[in-house]
VOGU-3710 file (C-alpha; in Angstrom, 3 decimals, decimal comma):
1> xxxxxxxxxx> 68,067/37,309/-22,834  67,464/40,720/-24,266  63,564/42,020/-24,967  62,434/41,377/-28,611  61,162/45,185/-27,922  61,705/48,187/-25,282  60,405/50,968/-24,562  62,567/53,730/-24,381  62,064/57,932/-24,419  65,876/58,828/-23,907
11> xxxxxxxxxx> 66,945/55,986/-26,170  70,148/57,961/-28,260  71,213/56,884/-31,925  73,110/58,153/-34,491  71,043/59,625/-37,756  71,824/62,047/-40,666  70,018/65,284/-40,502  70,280/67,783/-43,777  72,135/70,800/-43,289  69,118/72,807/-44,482
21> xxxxxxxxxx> 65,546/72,767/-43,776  63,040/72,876/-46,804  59,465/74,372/-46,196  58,401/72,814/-49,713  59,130/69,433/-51,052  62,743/69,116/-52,173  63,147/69,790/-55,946  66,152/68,171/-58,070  68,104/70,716/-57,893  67,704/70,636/-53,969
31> xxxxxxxxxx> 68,705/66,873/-54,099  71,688/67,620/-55,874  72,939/69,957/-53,707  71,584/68,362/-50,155  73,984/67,569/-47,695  74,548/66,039/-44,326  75,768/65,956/-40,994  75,373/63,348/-38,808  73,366/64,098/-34,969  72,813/61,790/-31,789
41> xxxxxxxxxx> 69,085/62,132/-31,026  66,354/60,748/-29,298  62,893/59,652/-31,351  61,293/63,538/-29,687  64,585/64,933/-31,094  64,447/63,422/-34,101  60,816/64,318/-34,902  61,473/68,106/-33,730  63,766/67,738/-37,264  61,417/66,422/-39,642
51> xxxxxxxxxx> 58,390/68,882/-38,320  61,317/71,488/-38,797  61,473/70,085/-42,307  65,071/68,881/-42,492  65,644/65,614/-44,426  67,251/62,278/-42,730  69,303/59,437/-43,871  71,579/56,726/-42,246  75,031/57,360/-41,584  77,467/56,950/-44,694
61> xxxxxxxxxx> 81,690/57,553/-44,672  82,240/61,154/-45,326  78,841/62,040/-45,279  78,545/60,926/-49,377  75,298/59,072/-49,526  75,860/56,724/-51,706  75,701/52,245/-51,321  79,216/51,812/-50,719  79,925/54,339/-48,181  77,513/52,963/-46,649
71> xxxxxxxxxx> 78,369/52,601/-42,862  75,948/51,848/-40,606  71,972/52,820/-39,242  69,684/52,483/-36,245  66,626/52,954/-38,068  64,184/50,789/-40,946  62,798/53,658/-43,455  59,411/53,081/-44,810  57,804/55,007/-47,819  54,148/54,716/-47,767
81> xxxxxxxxxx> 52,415/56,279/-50,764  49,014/56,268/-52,555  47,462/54,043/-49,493  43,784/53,968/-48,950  44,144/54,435/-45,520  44,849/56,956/-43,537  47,949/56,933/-41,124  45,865/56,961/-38,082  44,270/54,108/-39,046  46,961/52,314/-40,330
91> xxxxxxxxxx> 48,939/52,544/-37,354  46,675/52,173/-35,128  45,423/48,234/-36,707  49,481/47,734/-37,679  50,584/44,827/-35,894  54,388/46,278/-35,150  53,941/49,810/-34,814  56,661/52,177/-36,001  58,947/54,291/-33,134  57,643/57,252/-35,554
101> xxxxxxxxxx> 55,127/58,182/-38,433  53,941/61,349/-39,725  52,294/62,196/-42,723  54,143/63,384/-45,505  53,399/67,328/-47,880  51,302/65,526/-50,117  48,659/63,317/-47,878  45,501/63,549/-48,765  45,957/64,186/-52,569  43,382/62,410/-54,235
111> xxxxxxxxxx> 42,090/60,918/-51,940  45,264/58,769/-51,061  47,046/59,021/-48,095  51,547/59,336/-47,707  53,014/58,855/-44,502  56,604/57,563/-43,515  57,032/54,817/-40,883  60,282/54,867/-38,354  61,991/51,717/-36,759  64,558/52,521/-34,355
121> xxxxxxxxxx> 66,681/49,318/-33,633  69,023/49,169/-30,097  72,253/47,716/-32,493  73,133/49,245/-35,609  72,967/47,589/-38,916  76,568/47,399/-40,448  75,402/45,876/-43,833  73,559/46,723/-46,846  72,488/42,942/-47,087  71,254/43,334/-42,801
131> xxxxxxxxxx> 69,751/46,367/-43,638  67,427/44,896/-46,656  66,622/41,995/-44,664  65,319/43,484/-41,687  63,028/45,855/-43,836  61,563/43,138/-45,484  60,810/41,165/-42,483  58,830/44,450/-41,258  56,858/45,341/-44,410  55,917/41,690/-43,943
141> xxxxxxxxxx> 54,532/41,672/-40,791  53,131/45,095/-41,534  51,433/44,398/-44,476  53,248/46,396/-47,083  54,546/43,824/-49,411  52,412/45,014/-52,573  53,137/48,783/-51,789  53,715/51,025/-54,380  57,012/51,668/-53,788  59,567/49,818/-51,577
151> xxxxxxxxxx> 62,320/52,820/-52,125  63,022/52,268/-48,604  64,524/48,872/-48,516  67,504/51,075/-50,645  70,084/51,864/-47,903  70,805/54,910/-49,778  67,278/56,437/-49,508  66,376/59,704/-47,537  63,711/60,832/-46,279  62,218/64,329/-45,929
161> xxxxxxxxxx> 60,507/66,416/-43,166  57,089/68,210/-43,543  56,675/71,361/-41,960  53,541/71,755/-42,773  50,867/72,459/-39,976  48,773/69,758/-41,425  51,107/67,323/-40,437  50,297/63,988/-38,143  52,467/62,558/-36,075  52,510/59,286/-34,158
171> xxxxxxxxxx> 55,411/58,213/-31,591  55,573/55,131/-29,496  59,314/55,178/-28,212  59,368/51,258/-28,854  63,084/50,037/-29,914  63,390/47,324/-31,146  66,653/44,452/-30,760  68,281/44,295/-33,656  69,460/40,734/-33,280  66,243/39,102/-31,719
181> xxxxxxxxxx> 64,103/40,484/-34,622  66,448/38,830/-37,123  66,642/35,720/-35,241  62,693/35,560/-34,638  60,756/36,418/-37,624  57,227/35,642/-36,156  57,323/37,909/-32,668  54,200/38,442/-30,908  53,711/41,769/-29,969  50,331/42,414/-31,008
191> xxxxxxxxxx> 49,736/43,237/-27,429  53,042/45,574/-26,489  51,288/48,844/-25,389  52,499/51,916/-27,535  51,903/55,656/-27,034  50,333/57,635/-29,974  51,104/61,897/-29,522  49,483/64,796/-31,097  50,661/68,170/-31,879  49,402/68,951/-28,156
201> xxxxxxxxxx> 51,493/66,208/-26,360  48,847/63,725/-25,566  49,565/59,715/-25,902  47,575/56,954/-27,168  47,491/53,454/-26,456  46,030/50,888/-29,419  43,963/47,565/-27,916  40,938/47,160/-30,146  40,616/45,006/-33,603  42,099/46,676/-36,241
211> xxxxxxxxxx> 39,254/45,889/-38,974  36,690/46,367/-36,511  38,062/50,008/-35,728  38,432/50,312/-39,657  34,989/49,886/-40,216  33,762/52,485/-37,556  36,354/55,017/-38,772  35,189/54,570/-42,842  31,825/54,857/-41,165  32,440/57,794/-39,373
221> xxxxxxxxxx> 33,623/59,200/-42,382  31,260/58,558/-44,582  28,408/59,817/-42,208  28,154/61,361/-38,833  24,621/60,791/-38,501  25,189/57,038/-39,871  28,244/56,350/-37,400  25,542/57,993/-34,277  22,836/55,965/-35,598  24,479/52,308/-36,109
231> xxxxxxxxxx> 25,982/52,878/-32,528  23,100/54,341/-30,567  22,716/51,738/-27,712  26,266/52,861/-26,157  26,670/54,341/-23,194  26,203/57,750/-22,820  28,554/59,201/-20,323  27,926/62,934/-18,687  29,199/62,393/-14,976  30,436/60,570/-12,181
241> xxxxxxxxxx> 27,802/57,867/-11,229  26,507/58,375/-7,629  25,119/55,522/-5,144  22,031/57,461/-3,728  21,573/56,295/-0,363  17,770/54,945/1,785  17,864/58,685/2,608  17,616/60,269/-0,817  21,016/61,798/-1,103  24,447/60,616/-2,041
251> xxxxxxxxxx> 27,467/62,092/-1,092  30,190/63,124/-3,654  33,261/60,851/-4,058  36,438/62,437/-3,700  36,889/62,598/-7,469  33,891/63,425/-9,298  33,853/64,671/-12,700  31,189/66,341/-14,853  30,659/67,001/-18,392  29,927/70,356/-19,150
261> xxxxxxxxxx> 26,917/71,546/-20,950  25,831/75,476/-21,503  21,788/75,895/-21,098  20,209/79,323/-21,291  17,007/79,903/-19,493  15,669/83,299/-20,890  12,888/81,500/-22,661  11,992/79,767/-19,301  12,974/76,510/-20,808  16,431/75,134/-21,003
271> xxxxxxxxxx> 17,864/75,245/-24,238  21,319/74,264/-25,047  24,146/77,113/-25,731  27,010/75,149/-27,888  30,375/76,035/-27,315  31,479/78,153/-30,741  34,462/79,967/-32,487  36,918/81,421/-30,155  35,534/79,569/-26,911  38,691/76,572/-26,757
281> xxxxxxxxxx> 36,305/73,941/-28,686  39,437/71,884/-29,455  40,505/71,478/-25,927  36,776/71,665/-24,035  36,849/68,424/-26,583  40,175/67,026/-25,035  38,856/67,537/-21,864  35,766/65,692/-22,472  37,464/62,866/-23,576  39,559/62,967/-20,424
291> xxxxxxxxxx> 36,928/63,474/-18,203  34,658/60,450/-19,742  38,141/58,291/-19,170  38,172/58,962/-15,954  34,491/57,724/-15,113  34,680/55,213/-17,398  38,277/53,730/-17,040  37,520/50,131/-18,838  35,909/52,462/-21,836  36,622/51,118/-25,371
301> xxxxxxxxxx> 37,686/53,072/-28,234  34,199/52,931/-30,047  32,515/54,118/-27,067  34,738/56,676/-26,191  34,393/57,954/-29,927  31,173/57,758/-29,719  30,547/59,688/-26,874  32,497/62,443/-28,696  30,856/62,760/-32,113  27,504/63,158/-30,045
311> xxxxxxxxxx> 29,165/65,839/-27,617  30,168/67,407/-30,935  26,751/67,141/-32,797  24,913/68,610/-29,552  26,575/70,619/-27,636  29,335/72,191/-30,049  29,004/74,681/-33,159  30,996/72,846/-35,527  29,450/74,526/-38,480  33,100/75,782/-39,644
321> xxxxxxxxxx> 34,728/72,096/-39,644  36,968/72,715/-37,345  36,022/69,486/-35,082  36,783/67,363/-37,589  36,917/63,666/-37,748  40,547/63,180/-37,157  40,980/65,185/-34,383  38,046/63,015/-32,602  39,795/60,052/-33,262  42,993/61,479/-32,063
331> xxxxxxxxxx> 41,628/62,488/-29,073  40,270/58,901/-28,629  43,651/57,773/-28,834  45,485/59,785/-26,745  42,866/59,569/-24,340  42,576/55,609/-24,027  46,112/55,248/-23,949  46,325/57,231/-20,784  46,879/55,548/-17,243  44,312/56,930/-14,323
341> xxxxxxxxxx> 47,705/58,581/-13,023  48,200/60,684/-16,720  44,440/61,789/-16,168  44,525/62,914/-12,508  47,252/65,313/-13,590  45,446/66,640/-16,228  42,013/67,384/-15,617  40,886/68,606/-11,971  37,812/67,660/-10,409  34,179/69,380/-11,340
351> xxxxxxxxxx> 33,227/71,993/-9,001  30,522/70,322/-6,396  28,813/70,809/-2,671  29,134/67,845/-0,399  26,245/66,277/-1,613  23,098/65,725/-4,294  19,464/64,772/-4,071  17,432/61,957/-5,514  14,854/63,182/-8,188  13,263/59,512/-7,750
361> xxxxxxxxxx> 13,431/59,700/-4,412  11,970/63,464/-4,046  9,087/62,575/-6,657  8,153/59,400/-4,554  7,814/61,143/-1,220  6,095/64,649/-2,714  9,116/66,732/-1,604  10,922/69,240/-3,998  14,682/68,584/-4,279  15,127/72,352/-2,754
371> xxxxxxxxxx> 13,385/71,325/0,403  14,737/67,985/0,751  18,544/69,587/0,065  18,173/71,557/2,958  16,917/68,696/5,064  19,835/66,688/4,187  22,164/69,440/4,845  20,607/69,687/8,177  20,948/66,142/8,724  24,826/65,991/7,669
381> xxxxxxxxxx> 25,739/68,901/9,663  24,149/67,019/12,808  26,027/64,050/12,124  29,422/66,107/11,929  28,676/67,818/15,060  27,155/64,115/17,057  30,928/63,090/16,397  32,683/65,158/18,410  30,048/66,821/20,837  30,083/66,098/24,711
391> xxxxxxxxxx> 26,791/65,276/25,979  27,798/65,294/29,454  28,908/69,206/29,068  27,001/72,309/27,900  26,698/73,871/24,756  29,083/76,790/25,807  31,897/74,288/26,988  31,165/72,513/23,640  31,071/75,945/22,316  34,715/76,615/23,399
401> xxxxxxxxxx> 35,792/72,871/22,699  34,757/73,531/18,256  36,589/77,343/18,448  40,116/75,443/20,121  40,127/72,616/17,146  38,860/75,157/14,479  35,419/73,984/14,056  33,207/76,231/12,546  29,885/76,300/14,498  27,385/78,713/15,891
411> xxxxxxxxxx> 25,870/78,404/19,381  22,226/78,389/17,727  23,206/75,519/15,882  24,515/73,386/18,860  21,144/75,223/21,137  19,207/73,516/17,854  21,234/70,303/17,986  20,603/69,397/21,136  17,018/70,358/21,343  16,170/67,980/18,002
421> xxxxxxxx> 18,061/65,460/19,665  16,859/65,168/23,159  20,343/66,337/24,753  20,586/68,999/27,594  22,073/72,277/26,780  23,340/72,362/30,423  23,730/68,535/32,245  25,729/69,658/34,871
//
């Protein structure tokens, strides 16, 4: 039996695409003269055309949109206008979420939010009467029911692109079966993961409660200082936890990742240098987010945001705006939709030596991490050099044994070795 819902990037359907862009939003007169061709795309495809600006419909005899040529669709319109929410929050607390959304020309306008919400079915709807039952059965079980305006249900109704740089887009590839949906009005897939991506080709993967995440988002909104204050007990995370050993020293794991922040010491105190206009703040931000994924892989959405309104408040000039809210909780998205796998390719690991020093450690014997770094060094180095050196031969045979296997070693350094260590330079 088929899926109730795939996932599917190269999934093709049939779709009609205007034969002109429009950069503004279609006048009358541009209705009156629109017309159409019809294109096989896939849901990437398809939203390269609407961020072009180009207007879509479903497929209709002769390319004449009106009811009775009506001939068939892959794809459930939704209008979605005047809503108090925004589309990022919306989608991301919307119990089926759409193949595609993006936000329309006129989002935002007093203070209500427009967006358009794509279903991509793996059957086409043949039928007026298929098509309007199916798009009820979604605006149920999304929600929409007392919408302003339920335009879309008309088979007949287009829909227009925004090319607008202000736009917001939100994929998940998920196709849904036609035929399964109709026959099961009440699917669970609260769960199914989906994949949110920005203008910058990151994903996002939704798992928390959808009025819990409301909440932090209105509070966010609201107030910065409010949103840091209300969550102040969560985890702050700036690097890679290390497991310092009896010693006082831990070695570095083989990915270890730290959080960047600038201090200058001119005053002969540290004091923090934010990150300002013209320095990448939008991506050093990204890369936060990725990097605080990757130490904390189980990380919630709250705590992730979290960590990155306080990166932003402390260690970023953001006195222009231009960290905004949304592109925080885009980030968070993307970020906790990503797989270990999508991380690792995407971020590299911080620059580090083999090893750090205790602080506790160092304070509770009266040594100064300096000394104590040098000790350890000492101490490593002599362990390298116990595993392969031959006490029954002399340091110059040993000597010649590290130069054939490309070990780098002086013959002061073995001299040393063996004298700390009780071995002869020359047993034989």
């Amino acid at each position: 039996m088929k899926k109730e819902v795939n996932q599917d990037e190269s999934f093709r359907f049939g779709i009609s695409i205007s034969d002109r862009c429009y950069y503004h939003k279609p006048t009358s007169e541009d209705y009156q003269s629109m017309t159409f061709h019809v294109e096989e795309l896939n849901a990437d495809e398809l939203l390269d055309r609407i961020t072009s600006g180009y207007s879509i419909c479903h497929i209709f005899q002769d390319n004449r949109r009106i009811k009775k040529n009506f001939m068939y669709t892959n794809a459930i319109f939704i209008d979605v206008d005047d809503h108090p929410q925004p589309m990022d929050a919306f989608v991301y607390g919307c119990e089926l979420k759409p193949t595609i959304a993006y936000t329309t020309i006129s989002d935002g306008k007093n203070g209500l939010h427009r967006f358009r919400l794509i279903y991509l079915l793996d059957e086409q709807i043949a039928s007026v009467d298929e098509y309007k039952n199916l798009y009820d059965i979604f605006i149920k079980k999304i929600g929409l029911v007392e919408t302003k305006d339920n335009c879309g249900a008309v088979a007949t109704q287009l829909m227009n692109g925004n090319p607008s740089n202000q736009i917001r887009v939100f994929t998940s590839y998920l196709i849904y079966h036609t035929h399964s949906f109709l026959q099961k009005v009440s699917l669970e897939l609260y769960n199914i993961p989906t994949i949110q991506h920005n203008s910058n080709g990151t994903f996002c993967k939704t798992s928390s409660n959808s009025l819990e995440v409301d909440s932090v988002i209105n509070l966010l909104n609201k107030s910065s200082t409010a949103f840091l204050t209300e969550f102040s007990d969560t985890i702050l995370v700036f690097s890679t936890q290390l497991e310092y050993n009896e010693q006082g020293y831990a070695l570095f794991p083989d990915k270890f990742f730290r959080l960047n922040v600038r201090y200058d010491w001119s005053s002969g105190k540290p004091h923090v240098m934010k990150y300002r206009d013209g320095e990448g703040r939008r991506k050093r931000l990204y890369v936060d987010a990725l990097m605080i994924k990757a130490i904390r892989p189980d990380i919630t959405f709250i705590e992730l945001l979290y960590n990155l309104v306080f990166r932003r408040q402390h260690y970023y000039d953001n006195s222009d705006g231009v960290l905004e809210n949304r592109l925080l909780i885009e980030d968070t998205n993307a970020v906790i939709a990503m797989s270990s796998e999508e991380i690792d390719a995407r971020i590299s690991n911080s620059r580090h030596g083999m090893f750090s020093t205790d602080p506790v450690w160092c304070a509770l014997h009266n040594v100064t991490r300096r000394k104590h770094s040098r000790t350890v060094a000492k101490m490593i180095n002599y362990e390298k050099i116990g595993e392969w050196y031959d006490v029954g031969s002399s340091v110059l045979e040993n000597l010649k044994y590290a130069d054939d296997n490309g070990i780098k070693v002086s013959k002061m350094t073995l001299i040393r070795f063996c004298k700390e260590n009780g071995i002869s330079t020359n047993p034989k």
